[in-house]
N, C-alpha and C positions, 0 to 999 in steps of 0.2 A: 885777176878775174878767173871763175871757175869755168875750166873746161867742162859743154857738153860733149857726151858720144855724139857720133855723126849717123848719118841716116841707116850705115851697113850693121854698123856696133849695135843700135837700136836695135834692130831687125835680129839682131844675132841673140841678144837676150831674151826678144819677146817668143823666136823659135825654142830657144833653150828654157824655156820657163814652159812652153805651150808640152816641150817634151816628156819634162819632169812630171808636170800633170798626169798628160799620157798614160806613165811609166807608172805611178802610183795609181791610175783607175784600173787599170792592168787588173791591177793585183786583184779585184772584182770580178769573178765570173759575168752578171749579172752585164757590167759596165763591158767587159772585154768583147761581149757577144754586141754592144753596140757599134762599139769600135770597129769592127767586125767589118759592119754593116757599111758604117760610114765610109770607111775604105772603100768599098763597093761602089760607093754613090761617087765618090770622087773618081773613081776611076772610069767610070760612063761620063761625069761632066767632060775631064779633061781629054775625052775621046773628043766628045765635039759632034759637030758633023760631020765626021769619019763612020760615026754610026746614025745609019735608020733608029724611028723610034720602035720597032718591031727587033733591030738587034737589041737596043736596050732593054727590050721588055723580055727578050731571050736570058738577058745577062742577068736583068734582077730579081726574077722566077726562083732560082734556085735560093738567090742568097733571101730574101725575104721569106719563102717558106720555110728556112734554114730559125732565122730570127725573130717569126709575128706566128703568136698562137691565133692561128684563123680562123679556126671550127670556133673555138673561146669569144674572139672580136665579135664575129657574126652574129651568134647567140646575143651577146650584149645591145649591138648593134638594132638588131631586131626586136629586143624587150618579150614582154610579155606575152606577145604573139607567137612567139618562138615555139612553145610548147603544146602551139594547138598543129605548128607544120607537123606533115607525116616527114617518115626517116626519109625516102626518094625527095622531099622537097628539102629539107633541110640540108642533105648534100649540093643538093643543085644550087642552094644559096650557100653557102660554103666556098662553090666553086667559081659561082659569079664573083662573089663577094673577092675573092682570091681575084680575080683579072681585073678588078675596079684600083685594087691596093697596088697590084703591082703596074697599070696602067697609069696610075696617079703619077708615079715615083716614075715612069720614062720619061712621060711628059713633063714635069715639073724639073728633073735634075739632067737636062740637056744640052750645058753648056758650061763652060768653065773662066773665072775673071779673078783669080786667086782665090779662094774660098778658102776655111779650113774649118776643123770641127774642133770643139774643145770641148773634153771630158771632165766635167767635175772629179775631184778624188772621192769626195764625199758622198759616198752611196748612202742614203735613207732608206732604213728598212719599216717597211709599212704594214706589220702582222707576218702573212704571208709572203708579201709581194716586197720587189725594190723600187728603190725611185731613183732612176739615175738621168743626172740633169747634164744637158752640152749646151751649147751655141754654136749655131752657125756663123761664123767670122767673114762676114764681107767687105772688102776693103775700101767700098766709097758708098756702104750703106749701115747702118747700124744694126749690132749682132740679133740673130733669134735665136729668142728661147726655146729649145724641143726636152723637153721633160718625158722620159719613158717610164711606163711604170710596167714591173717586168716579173712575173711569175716561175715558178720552175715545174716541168714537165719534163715526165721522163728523161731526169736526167740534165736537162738542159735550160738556161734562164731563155724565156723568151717573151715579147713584148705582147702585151694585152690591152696596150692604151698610149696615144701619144697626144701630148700636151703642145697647141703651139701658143705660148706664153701659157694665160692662164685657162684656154680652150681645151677641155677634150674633142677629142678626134670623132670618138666613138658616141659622146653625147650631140655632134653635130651631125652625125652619119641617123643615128634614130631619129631625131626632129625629120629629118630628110627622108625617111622611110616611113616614116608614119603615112602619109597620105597615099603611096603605092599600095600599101599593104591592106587600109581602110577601104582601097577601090577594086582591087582585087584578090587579098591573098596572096600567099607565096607565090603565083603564076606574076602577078601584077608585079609582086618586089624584082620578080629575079628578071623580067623585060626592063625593069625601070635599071636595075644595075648594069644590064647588059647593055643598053643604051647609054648609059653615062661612061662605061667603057672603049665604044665603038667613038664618040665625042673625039674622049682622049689618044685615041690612037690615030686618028685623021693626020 
C-alpha cells in the first residue's frame, strides 16, 4: 500500500511551497510592497486583544500611507465631483478618506485563528499599473481573493484599488458616496466619512 505523509509532512510542504511563492513575488517591487503590508496586518491580528483598536489604528497609519496612493483612491472614489471641490476641500477629503481606510483595516484585521497571505508569482502588468493577486488563507473558512492593482509614484509601487474577489473597493466606495455628495457637497462627503469612521472605531 502507498504511504501518505502524515499531518506535519503535509503541513511542512504546504509551508514550503506557500514560501517558494513568497520568495519568487519578492522579486516584484509592486508584489513586495504588498507583502509588506500583509506582514503588518498579521502582526496586529496575532497581537490580539493585547491591542486597543486605536493602537492598531496607530500601528497601521504609517504602513498604509507607506502602501495606498490616497490623494489617487479619494479622487477615484469621489468621480466626477472631485473636480468641482476647491483644494481646502479636497485635502480634507483626503484626510477623512485616509481615517476611513486605515479605520476599516483596525477593525476588520483584530484577531488571529492561523491566517496567512499568499502572493501570487505572477504579477499582471496592466499598461501603467500592476496587478498582483494574494489569498487570504483561513484554515476552517474558504480562501479570499484580494487582487491589488498597484501604480508607481515617485518612486514607489503603491496601491490604487483593491479587489475582494471580483469587487472593486473603490467602485463600491463612489456608489456609497454618491448620495452624501448629491446632499451636500464636499461638507456632506467628508461628515458622512467621518461618521463611518467614528462607527469603526467604537
Amino acid at each position: 500500500m502507498p504511504k501518505y505523509p502524515g499531518p506535519a509532512l503535509r503541513w511542512l510542504v504546504v509551508a514550503g511551497t506557500l514560501l517558494a511563492r513568497l520568495a519568487c513575488a519578492a522579486a516584484d517591487p509592486a508584489a513586495a510592497q504588498v507583502d509588506r503590508f500583509h506582514g503588518a496586518l498579521l502582526e496586529c491580528m496575532k497581537a490580539g486583544a493585547t491591542l486597543s483598536i486605536e493602537e492598531r489604528y496607530s500601528k497601521l497609519a504609517p504602513v498604509i500611507g507607506r502602501t495606498f496612493d490616497l490623494p489617487v483612491m479619494t479622487g477615484f472614489a469621489v468621480g466626477p465631483a472631485w473636480a468641482g471641490f476647491s483644494p481646502a476641500q479636497q485635502q480634507a477629503s483626503i484626510a477623512a478618506f485616509t481615517r476611513l481606510t486605515v479605520a476599516s483595516y483596525a477593525h476588520n484585521f483584530r484577531d488571529f485563528s492561523g491566517e496567512q497571505f499568499d502572493t501570487d508569482a505572477d504579477v499582471a502588468v496592466r499598461g501603467r499599473d500592476r496587478i498582483v493577486q494574494t489569498h487570504l488563507l483561513r484554515p476552517h473558512d474558504a480562501p479570499v481573493n484580494l487582487i491589488y492593482r498597484m501604480r508607481e509614484s515617485e518612486g514607489s509601487w503603491k496601491v490604487i484599488d483593491v479587489y475582494y474577489g471580483a469587487i472593486s473597493q473603490l467602485t463600491t466606495r463612489r456608489s456609497d458616496f454618491a448620495a452624501p455628495i448629491a446632499a451636500g457637497g464636499a461638507p456632506g462627503l467628508i461628515a458622512h466619512l467621518n461618521e463611518l469612521s467614528a462607527d469603526l472605531m467604537k
